[in-house]
C-alpha positions in Angstrom: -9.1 -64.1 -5.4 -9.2 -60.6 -3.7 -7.2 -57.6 -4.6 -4.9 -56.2 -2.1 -3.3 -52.8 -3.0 -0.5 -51.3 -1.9 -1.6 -48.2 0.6 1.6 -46.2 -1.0 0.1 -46.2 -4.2 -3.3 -45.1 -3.1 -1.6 -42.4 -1.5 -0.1 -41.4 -4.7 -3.3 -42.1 -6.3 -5.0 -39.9 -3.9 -2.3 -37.0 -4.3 -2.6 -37.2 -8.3 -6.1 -36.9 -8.6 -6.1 -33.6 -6.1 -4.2 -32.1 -8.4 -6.3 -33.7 -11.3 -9.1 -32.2 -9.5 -8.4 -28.5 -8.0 -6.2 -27.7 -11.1 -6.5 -29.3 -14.3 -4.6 -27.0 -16.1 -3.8 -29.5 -19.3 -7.8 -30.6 -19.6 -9.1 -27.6 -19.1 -7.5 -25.6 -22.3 -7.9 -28.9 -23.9 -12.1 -28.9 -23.5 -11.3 -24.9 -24.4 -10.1 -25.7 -27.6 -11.3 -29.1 -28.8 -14.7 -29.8 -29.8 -16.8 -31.7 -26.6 -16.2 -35.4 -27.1 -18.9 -37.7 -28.6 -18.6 -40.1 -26.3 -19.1 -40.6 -22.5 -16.9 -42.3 -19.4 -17.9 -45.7 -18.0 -17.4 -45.1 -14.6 -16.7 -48.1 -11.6 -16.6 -46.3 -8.0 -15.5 -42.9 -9.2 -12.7 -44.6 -11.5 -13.2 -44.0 -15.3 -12.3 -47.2 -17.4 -13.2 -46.3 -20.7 -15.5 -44.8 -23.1 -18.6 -45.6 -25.4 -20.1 -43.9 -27.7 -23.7 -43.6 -29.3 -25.3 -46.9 -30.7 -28.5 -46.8 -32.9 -31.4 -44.3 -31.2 -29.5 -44.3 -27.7 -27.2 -41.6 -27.5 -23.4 -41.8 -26.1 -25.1 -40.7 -22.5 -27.6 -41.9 -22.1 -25.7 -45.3 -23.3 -23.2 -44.8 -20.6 -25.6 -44.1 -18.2 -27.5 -47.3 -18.1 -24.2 -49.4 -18.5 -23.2 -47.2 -15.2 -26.2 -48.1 -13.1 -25.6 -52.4 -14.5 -22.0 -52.1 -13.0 -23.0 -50.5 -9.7 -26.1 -53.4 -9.2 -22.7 -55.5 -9.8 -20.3 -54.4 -7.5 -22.4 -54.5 -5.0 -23.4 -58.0 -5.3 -21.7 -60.7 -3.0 -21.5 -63.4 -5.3 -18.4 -64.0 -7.6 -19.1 -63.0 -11.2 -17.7 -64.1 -14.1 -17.6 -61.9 -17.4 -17.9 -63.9 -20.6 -17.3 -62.4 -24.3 -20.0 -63.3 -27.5 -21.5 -62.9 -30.6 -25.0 -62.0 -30.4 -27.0 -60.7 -33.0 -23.9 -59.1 -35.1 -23.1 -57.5 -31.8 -19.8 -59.0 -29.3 -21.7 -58.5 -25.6 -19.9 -58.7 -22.6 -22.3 -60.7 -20.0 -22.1 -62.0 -16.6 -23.0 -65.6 -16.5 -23.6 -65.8 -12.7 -26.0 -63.0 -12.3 -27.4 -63.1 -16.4 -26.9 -59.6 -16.8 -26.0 -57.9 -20.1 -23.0 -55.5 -19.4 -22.9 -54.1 -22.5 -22.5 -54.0 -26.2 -19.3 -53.5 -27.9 -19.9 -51.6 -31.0 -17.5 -50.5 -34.7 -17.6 -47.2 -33.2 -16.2 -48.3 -29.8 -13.0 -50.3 -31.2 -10.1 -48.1 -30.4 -7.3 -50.4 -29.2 -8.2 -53.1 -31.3 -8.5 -54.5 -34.8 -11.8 -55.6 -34.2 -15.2 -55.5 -31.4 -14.5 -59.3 -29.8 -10.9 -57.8 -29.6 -11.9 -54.6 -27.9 -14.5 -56.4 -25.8 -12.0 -58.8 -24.3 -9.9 -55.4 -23.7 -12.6 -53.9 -21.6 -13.7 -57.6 -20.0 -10.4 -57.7 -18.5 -10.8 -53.7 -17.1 -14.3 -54.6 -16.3 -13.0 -57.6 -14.4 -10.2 -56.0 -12.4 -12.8 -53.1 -11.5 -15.3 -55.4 -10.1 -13.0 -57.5 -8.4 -11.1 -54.1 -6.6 -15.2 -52.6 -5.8 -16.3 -55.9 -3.7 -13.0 -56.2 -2.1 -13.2 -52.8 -0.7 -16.5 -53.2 0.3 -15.2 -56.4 2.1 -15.1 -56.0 6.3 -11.4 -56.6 6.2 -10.6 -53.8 4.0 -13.5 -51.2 5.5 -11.1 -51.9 8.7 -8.3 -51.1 7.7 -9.4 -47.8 5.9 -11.1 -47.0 9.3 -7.5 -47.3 11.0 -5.8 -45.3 8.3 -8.5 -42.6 7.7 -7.8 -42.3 11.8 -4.2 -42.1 11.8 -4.3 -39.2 8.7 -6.9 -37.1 10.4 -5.2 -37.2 13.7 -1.7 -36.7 11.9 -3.4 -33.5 10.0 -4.9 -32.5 13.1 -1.6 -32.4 14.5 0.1 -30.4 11.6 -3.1 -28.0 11.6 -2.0 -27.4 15.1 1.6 -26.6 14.8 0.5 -24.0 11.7 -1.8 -22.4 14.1 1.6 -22.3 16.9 3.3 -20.8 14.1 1.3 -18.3 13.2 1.3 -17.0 16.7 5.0 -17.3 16.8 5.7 -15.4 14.1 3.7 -12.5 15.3 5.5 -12.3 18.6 8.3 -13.0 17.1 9.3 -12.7 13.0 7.0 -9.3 12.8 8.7 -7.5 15.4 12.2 -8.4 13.5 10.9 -7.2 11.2 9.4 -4.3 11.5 13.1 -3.0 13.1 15.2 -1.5 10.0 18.1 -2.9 11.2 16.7 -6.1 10.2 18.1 -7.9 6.9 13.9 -8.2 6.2 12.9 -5.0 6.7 13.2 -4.1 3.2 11.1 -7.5 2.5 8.5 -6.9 5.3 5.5 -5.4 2.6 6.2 -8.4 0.7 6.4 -11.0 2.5 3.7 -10.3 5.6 1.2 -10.7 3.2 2.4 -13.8 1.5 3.4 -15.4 4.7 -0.4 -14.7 5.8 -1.8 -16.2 2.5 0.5 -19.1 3.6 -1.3 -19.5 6.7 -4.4 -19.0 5.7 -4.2 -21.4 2.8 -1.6 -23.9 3.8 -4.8 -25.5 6.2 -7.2 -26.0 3.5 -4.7 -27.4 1.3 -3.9 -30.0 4.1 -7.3 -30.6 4.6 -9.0 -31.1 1.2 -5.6 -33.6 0.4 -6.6 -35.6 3.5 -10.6 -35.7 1.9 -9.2 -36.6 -1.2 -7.4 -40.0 0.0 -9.9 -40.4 2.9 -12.6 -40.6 -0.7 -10.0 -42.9 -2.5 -9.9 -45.3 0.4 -13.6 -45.3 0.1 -15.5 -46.4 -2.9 -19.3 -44.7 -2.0 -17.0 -41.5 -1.2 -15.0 -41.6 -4.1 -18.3 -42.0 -6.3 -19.4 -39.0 -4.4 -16.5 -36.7 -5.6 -16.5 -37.8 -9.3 -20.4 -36.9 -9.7 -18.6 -33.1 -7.6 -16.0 -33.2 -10.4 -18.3 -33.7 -13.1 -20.4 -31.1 -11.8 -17.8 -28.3 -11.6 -16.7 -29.5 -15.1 -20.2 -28.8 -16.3 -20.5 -25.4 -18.7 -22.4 -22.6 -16.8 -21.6 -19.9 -20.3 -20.4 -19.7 -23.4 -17.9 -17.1 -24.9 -17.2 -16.8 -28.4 -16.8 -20.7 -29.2 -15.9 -21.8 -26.2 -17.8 -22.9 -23.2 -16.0 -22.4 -19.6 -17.0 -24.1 -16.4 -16.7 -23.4 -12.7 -13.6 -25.5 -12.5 -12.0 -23.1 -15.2 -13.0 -20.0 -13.7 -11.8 -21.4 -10.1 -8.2 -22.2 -11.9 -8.2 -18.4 -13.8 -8.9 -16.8 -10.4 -5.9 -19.1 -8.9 -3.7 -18.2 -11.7 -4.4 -14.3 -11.2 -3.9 -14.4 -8.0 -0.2 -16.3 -8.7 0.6 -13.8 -11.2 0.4 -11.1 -9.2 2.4 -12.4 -6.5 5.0 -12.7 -8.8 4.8 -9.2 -10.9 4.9 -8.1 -6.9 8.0 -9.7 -6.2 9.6 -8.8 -9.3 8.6 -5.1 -8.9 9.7 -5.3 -5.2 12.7 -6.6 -6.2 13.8 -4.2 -9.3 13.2 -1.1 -6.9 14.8 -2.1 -4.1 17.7 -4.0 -5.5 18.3 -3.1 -8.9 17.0 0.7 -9.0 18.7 1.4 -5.2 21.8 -0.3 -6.1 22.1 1.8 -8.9 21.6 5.1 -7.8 18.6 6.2 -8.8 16.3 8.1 -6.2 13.3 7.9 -4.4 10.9 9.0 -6.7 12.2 7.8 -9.9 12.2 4.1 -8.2 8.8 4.7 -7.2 8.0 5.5 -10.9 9.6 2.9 -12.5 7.9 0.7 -10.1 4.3 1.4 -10.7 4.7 1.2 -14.6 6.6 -1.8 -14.8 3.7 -3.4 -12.6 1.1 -2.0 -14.5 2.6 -2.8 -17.8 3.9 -6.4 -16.2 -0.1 -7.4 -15.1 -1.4 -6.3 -18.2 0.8 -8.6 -20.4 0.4 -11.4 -18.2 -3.1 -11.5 -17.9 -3.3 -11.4 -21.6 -0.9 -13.7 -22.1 -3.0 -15.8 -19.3 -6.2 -15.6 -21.0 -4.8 -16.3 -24.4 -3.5 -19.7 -22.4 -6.7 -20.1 -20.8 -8.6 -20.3 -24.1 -10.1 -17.3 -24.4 -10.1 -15.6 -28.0 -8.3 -12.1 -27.3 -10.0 -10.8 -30.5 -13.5 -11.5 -28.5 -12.6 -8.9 -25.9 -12.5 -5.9 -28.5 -16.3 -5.7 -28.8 -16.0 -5.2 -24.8 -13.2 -3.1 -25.0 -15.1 -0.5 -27.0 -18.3 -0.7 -24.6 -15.7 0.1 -21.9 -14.6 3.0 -23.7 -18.1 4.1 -24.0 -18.7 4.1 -20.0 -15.5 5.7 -19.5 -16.8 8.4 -21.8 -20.1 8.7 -20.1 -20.8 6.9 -16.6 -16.7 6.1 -16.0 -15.4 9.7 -16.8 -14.5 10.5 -13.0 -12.8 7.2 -11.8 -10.4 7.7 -15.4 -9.8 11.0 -14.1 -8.7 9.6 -11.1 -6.7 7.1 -12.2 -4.7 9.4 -14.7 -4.5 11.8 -11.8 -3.3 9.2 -9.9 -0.5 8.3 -12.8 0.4 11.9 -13.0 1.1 12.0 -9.2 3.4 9.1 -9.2 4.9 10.3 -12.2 5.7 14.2 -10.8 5.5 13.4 -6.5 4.0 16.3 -5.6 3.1 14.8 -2.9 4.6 11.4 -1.1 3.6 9.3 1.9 4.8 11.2 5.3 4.3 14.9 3.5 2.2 17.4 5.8 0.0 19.3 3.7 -3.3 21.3 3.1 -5.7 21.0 0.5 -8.6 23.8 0.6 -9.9 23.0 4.3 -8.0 19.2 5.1 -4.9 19.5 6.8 -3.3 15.9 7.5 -0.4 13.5 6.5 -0.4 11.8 3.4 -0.8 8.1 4.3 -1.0 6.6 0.9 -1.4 7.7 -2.6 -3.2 4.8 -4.7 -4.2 4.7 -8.1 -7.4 6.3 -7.6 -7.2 7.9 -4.1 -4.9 9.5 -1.8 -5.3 8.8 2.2 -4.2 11.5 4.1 -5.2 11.8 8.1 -5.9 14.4 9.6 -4.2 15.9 12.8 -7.3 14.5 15.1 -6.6 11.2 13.5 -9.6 10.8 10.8 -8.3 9.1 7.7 -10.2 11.0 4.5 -9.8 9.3 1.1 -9.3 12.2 -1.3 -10.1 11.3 -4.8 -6.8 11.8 -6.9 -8.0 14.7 -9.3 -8.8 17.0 -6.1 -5.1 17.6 -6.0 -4.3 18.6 -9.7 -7.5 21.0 -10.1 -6.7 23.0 -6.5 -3.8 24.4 -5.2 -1.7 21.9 -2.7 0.3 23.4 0.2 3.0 20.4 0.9 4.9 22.6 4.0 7.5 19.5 3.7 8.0 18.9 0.1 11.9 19.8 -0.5 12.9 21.5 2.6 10.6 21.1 5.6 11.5 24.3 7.5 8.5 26.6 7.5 7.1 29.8 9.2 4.4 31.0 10.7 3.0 34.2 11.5 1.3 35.2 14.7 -0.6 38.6 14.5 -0.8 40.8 17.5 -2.1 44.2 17.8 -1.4 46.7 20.6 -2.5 49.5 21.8 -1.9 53.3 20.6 0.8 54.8 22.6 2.9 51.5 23.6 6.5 51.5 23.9 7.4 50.1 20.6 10.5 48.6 21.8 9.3 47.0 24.3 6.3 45.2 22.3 9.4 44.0 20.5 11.1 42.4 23.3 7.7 40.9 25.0 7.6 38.9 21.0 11.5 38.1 20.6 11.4 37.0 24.2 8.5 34.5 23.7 9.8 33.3 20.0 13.4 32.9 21.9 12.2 31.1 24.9 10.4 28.2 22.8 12.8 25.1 22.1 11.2 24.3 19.0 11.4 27.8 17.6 14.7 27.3 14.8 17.7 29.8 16.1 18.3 30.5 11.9 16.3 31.4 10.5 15.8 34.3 12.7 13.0 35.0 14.8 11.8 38.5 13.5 8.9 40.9 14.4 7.2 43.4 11.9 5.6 46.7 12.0 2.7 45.7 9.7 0.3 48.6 9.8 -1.6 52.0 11.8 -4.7 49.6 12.5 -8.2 51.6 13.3 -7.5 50.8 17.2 -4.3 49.2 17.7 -0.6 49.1 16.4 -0.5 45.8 14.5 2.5 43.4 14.4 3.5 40.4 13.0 5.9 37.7 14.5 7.2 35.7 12.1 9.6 32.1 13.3 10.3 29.6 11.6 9.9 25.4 12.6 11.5 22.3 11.7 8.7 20.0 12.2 5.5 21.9 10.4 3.1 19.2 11.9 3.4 20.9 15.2 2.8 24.3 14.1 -0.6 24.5 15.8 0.8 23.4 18.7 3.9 25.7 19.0 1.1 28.8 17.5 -1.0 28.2 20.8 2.6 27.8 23.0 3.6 31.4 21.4 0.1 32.9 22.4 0.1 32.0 25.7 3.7 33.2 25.9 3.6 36.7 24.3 0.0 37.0 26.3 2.4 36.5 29.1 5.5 38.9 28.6 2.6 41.8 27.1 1.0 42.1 30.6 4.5 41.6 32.3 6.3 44.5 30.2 2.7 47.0 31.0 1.3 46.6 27.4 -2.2 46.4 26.6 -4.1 44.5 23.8 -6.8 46.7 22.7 -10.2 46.1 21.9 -12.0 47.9 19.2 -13.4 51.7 20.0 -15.2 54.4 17.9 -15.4 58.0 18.9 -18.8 59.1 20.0 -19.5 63.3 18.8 -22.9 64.6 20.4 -24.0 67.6 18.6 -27.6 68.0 20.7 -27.1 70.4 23.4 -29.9 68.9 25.2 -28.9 65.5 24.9 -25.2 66.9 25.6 -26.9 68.2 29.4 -28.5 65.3 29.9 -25.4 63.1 29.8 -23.1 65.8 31.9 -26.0 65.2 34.5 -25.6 61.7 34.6 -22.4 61.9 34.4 -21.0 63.0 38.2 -23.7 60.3 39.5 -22.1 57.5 37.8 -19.4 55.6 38.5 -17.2 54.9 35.0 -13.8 53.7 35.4 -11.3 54.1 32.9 -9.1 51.1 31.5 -5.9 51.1 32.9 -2.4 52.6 31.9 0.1 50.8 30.5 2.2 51.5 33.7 -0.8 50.1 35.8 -0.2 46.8 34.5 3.5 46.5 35.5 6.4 48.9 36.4 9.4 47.7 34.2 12.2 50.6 34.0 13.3 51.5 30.7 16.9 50.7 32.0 15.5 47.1 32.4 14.6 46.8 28.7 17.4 48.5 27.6 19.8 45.9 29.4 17.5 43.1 28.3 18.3 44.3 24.4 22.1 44.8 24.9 22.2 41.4 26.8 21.4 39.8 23.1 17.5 39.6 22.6 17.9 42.5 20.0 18.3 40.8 16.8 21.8 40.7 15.6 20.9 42.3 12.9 19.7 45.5 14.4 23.1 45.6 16.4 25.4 45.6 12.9 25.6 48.8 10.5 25.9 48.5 7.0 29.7 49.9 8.1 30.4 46.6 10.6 29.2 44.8 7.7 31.9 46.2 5.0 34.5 45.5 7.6 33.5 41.9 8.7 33.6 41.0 5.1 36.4 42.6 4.5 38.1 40.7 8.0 36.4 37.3 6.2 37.8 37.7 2.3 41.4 38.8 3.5 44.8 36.4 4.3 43.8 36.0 7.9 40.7 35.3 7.2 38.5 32.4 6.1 39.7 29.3 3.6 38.2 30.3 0.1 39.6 27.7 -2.1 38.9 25.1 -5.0 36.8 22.4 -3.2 35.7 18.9 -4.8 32.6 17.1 -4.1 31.1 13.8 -5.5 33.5 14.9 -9.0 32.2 17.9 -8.9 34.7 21.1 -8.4 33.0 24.1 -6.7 35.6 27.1 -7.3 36.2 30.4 -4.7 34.0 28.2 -1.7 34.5 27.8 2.1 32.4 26.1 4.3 29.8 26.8 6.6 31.4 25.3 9.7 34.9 27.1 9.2 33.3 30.0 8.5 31.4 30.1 12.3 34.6 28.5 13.5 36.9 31.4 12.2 33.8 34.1 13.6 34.0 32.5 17.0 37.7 32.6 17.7 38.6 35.8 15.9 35.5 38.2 16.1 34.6 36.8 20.0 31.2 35.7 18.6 28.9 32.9 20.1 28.1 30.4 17.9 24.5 30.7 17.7 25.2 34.4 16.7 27.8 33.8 14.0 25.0 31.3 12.4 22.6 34.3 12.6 25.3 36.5 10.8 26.0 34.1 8.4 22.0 33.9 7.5 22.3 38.2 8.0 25.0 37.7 5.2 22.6 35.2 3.1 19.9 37.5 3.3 21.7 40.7 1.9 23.0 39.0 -1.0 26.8 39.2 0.0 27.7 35.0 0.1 25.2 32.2 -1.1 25.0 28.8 -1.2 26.9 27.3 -4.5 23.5 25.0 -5.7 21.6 28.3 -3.9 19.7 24.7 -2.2 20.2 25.9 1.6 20.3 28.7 4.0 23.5 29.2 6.0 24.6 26.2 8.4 27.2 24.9 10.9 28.0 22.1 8.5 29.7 21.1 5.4 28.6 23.0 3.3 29.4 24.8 0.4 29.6 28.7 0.4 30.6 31.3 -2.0 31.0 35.2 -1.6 28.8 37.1 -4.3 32.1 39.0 -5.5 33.8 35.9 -6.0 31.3 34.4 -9.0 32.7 36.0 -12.1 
């Protein structure tokens, strides 16, 4: 009578031993812990029946091994068979009568499930039985068939689902990353955590479906099935020994897994604590970002020794490599330490953060990413340089956006002796006023630095929002104030030294030469361009003359005095955030009140606001900003006590 078995439970079947297979969690710290078994599986077609141990000089393998090798010669045979228990020699055997072959030998150290060996022997001659008669019926034509129909349908049905991942993975690239990458999107906060778990998905979701269908397709199969017991026997086998314990490949394949899981997860969690928790509460930037990289470094390091404990590895084992460890780090490890406490030290203080523009010795770039080694920064001509960590605590940083990102710069210019000095100091207001990018406060300003050897040297100084683009606006300025020099007749001088002959014979000799040569002398100022004086005059009193220049220490008094009296500006108690700032106005009434009752633009009642700054007569009430069109706090010197 053949056995027919229900396809739903070989699916099942098939399922359970995947998971038996890829991660025997349970087994594995079993074998960990346990002592290896003494005895060894009797296998039919890659299923395991039961086990035998060692009987008089043949030990439990080699035992099971020649028992193995009998049942295989058996299932193969086309004949019926029929299993019959004895007493032979003080031993129960377990023989089959059609084909005379001894099965094997039921032993005191075999009886487990019985009182007794005939007991235990007819136990096993009905498991015996049930295997044989399942091993010729699916090597029958019928069944071989039908496997071939289903093995069809579950390849062509994967095939099909392979497919659809592969569409979806294209989809969500033209489609989910896009969402998300816009921060109006409720997962743009999610995007660095889940791009990279939805592309593990994809890239593991196919050999997962694909190892499941081998797995039933070598259930439905006997020879196949065979095949992927001797595989799981010999990933099962121990390739070293730690301590007491002996690990395998399966082992080390379900530790990798289970690393790979945990980090996922102290990921999420981390993800989730700064962004949610952290944000909601208040705290800023840089403190998330701190409380972020210790909770995950603190977070891995308990789980993975929580992991290995569960694993079956004997933490105390680890302290004989801990202190070699400590030994490299002293000798061969000392720089990548350094780096990493660097790197802590950085998260810890943020001298630097991703997006900052700064210069270290001769880089000048963005910071791209600070890891816990290395720091990415790239460069303006778009070369990414890792810069170990340390490089930035032993030299000095310039980070022209750390805090406020408003920053100068300073063009040097040298003229010649004898120029108009005010008009070299409209040709470089003119060019710093005419540039868009050039902030209105603070002020443009030029300086007399120094009697140079052969030229008048000035220095103007502006100031930028944006100090990425500083080379850029630099080059804009040069071509500018090259520009307005030559327009307003002034020349840029190139160096000269005073020649003193003292031979009269070499002296006659020259003044003979002289009247035959043709030496013409570098051209006048006024040769350049005729601009009146009335021009530049009008050019200064139309505005391009700092504002500054235009107010005496008199106008001053009385604007102040205008500003502090009953018509003037609101000085009052003001609250902010449950904070009271006493005796304060604010920066936008304050240009407000200057433009309707002093007849000033705005732009020029910001640049006396910044004039009043600057002297010391108002300041900001956290001193944190210059003076601004905005709200913003202000309070008059005077008015602090």
């Amino acid at each position: 009578m053949f056995y027919r078995p229900n396809h739903w439970k070989l699916i099942w079947l098939s399922l359970l031993t995947l998971v038996l297979t890829w991660f025997p969690l349970s087994i594995s710290a079993q074998n960990s812990i346990i002592e290896p078994p003494q005895k060894d599986p009797i296998v039919v077609d890659g299923r395991v029946l039961f086990q035998v141990g060692s009987i008089n000089n043949f030990t439990a393998q080699q035992r099971a091994n020649i028992i193995n090798k009998t049942l295989a010669q058996e299932v193969q045979a086309t004949e019926t068979f029929d299993l019959f228990v004895f007493q032979e020699n003080q031993q129960t055997v377990i023989r089959n009568e059609t084909t005379q072959r001894h099965l094997l030998s039921v032993t005191e150290a075999d009886v487990i499930t019985a009182s007794n060996t005939f007991e235990q022997a007819l136990i096993w001659k009905k498991e015996l039985e049930e295997a044989l008669e399942r091993g010729q019926f699916e090597r029958s034509p019928s069944y071989l068939h039908r496997a071939g129909l289903l093995i069809l349908a579950v390849v062509l049905g994967a095939s099909i689902i392979h497919c659809g991942l592969i569409f979806l993975g294209v989809w969500s690239e033209k489609k989910w990353f896009p969402a998300w990458n816009n921060p109006t999107s409720n997962f743009y906060s999610w995007k660095t955590l889940l791009k990279p778990i939805w592309r593990i998905f994809l890239l593991v979701s196919p050999i997962v479906l694909w190892l499941g269908v081998l797995s039933y397709v070598c259930y439905l199969l006997p020879q196949a099935r065979s095949g992927l017991y001797q595989i799981r026997m010999l990933l099962g086998q121990p390739i070293f020994t730690l301590g007491k314990n002996s690990y395998s490949a399966t082992q080390l394949l379900l530790l990798l897994a289970l690393s790979v899981g945990l980090w996922f997860l102290i990921k999420g969690f981390v993800f989730f604590l700064k962004s949610y928790l952290l944000n909601r509460l208040g705290a800023n930037r840089s403190v998330q970002e701190v409380v972020a990289v210790l909770s995950q470094y603190i977070l891995l390091f308990l789980g993975l020794i929580v992991l290995l404990q569960l694993w079956g590895l004997d933490i105390s084992a680890l302290a004989i490599i801990a202190s070699v460890l400590g030994v490299g780090i002293g000798f061969g490890l000392q720089s990548i330490a350094n780096n990493f406490i660097s790197g802590l030290i950085i998260t810890l203080e943020r001298p630097i953060q991703v997006g900052d523009f700064i210069k270290l010795g001769e880089l000048v770039g963005t910071v791209q990413s600070v890891g816990a080694r290395s720091t990415q920064i790239k460069t303006w001509d778009g070369i990414s340089i890792i810069v170990p960590n340390s490089r930035f605590l032993e030299s000095e940083v310039i980070n022209w956006t750390h805090g406020d990102s408003t920053s100068a710069i300073r063009i040097p210019i040298g003229v010649a002796y004898g120029s108009d000095i005010k008009r070299v100091r409209v040709a470089l207001l003119q060019a710093a006023r005419d540039h868009q990018e050039v902030l209105v406060t603070p002020r443009p300003k030029v300086l007399f630095q120094e009697f140079g050897d052969s030229s008048l040297n000035f220095e103007l100084r502006v100031w930028l929002k944006e100090p990425r683009h500083q080379f850029r606006i630099k080059s804009d300025l040069n071509y500018a104030i090259e520009k307005n020099l030559r327009y307003y007749g002034i020349e840029i001088p190139f160096p000269q030294r005073d020649l003193h002959l003292k031979s009269p014979h070499l002296k006659q000799l020259i003044q003979g030469v002289l009247p035959t040569t043709n030496i013409s002398s570098s051209p006048t100022p006024n040769e350049l361009h005729e601009v009146s004086e009335d021009f530049v005059n009008s050019v200064l009193d139309n505005g391009l003359d700092p504002l500054e220049d235009r107010l005496t220490d008199e106008d001053l008094k009385r604007l102040v005095k205008k500003m502090r009296s009953p018509g003037g500006i609101n000085i009052q108690d003001r609250r902010y955030r449950l904070n009271i700032y006493p005796a304060c106005f604010v920066g936008s009434e304050a240009v407000n009140w200057l433009v309707e009752h002093q007849n000033y633009t705005r732009e020029e009642a910001i640049e006396l606001g910044q004039i009043l700054l600057e002297r010391g007569i108002i300041h900001h009430v956290l001193d944190q900003h210059p003076f601004k069109d905005s709200y913003l706090f202000y309070r008059f010197c005077d008015d602090e006590k």
